[in-house]
C-alpha positions, 0 to 999 in steps of 0.5 A: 477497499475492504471495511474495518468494523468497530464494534466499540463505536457502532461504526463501519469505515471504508476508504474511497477512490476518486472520481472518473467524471465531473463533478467529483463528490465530496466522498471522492479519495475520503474515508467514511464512518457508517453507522452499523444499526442505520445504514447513515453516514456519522462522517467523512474525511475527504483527503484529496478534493476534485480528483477526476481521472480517467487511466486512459486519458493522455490528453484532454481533447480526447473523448469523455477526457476532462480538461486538467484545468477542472481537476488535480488528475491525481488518482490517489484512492484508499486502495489500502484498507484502514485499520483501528489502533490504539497508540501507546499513550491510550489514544484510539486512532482509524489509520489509512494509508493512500495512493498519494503516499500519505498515513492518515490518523484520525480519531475514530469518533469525529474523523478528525485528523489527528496526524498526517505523515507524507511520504511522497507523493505517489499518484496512480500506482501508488504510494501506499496501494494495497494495505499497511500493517500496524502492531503496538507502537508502528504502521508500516507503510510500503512506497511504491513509488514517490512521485513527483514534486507538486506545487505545495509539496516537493518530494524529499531526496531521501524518499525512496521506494521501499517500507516505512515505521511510523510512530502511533504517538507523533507520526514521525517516521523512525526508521526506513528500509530502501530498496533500488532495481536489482534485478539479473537477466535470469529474473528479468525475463519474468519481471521485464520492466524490474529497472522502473517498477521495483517498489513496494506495492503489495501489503506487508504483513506482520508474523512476530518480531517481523515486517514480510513484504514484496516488490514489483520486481519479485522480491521477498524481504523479511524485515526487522521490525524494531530496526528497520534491518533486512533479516532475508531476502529471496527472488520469487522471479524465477522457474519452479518445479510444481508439486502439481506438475504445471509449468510455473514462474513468479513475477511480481509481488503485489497485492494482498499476497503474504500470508503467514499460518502454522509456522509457514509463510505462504507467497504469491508471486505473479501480477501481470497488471499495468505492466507488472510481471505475471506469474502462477505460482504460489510458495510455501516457506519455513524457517531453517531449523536451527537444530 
């Protein structure tokens, strides 16, 4: 993922993924503070330990696959850059959200862990996957999917698909936004699996009082960021008429595709990986005027 910098501390962090062959390191699924002047490691976090895993390795007797006795086959990587907040009480904290469907906050000096909040249990298409966005007292984190239930952990019934607020100050989540599969012949076309992939994959973004953020089945969402509280909402899955003249459709929202600038809301819709729905188009919004 991409790196934050603390110019504060002299310190560089990074999320990692996990391991595609024995033995897994101790930095797999970690994040990691790297000092700025020398290049050294000042420490590491490992979230998730001897996670081997391999996209296309179904069975372990298959060629370069590792018995599932030899790892935790989790996938759970920092796909989501980490990000440096401070919480309403003062306290300076290195937030990540991971594949595994876990916000991590950890003090920025010594990586300890200073609260955890499960969400899930993700695995390899999230969980948290692309980013999480945090303001003054929040980090939202989107689900993709829940997961299923471990033998130290089982997924909570009212963990669903969708975007959660959790507190800087005590990790608790304050509220959730839910959605299920909603998607019409007309949008299906272009998001032909939106049934089973209607998630929140792709990191939201925060523009004013609101949470903007997408799902796998090309819808747009404009959230209440102090409530929880759906303000809009718009199916990106669909035909368009280009101002360039080429043939164009949205699919899914996934990714680092939101992004707000000037009054306007700039939308990507179309990703064609790991059976997503691809697309080429790329929106432009503005608020309705109220004149």
């Amino acid at each position: 993922n991409s790196p934050a910098i603390d110019l504060e501390r002299g310190q560089l962090y990074i999320g990692t993924g996990e391991a595609t062959s024995p033995p897994a390191h101790v930095n797999t699924d970690a994040l990691i503070a790297i000092d700025l002047e020398t290049g050294e490691e000042n420490w590491a976090f490992q979230a998730t330990a001897n996670d081997i895993y391999l996209v296309g390795c179904r069975s372990e007797d298959q060629l370069n696959c590792v018995p599932r006795t030899e790892t935790v086959y989790r996938d759970v990587d920092f796909g989501a850059s980490t990000v440096l907040a401070t919480s309403p009480s003062g306290t300076d904290l290195l937030l990540a959200g991971q594949k595994s469907g876990t916000v991590w906050a950890l003090d920025p000096d010594t990586g300890e862990v200073i609260w955890r909040r499960d969400i899930g249990t993700g695995g390899p298409s999230g969980g948290i996957h692309w980013g999480i966005a945090v303001d003054d007292t929040h980090v939202y984190a989107p689900i993709s999917f829940p997961g299923r239930d471990l033998p130290d952990y089982e997924v909570p019934d009212d963990i669903k698909p969708g975007l959660y607020a959790v507190s800087l100050e005590t990790g608790e989540i304050d509220w959730a936004f839910q959605v299920e599969a909603s998607c019409d012949e007309a949008s299906k076309q272009f998001t032909p699996r939106c049934e089973m992939m209607f998630g929140l994959s792709g990191a939201p973004s925060i523009i004013g009082d609101y949470v903007v953020t997408g799902g796998l089945d090309g819808w747009l969402y404009v959230i209440d960021k102090s409530s929880g509280e759906l303000v809009w909402k718009y199916q990106t899955s669909r035909e368009y008429q280009t101002l360039n003249g080429v043939e164009a459709h949205g699919g899914a929202i996934d990714n680092a595709s939101i992004v707000g600038s000037n009054g306007t809301l700039f939308v990507n819709s179309g990703y064609g990986l790991f059976g997503a729905g691809a697309g080429n188009v790329m929106l432009a919004f503005k608020p309705v005027s109220e004149e």
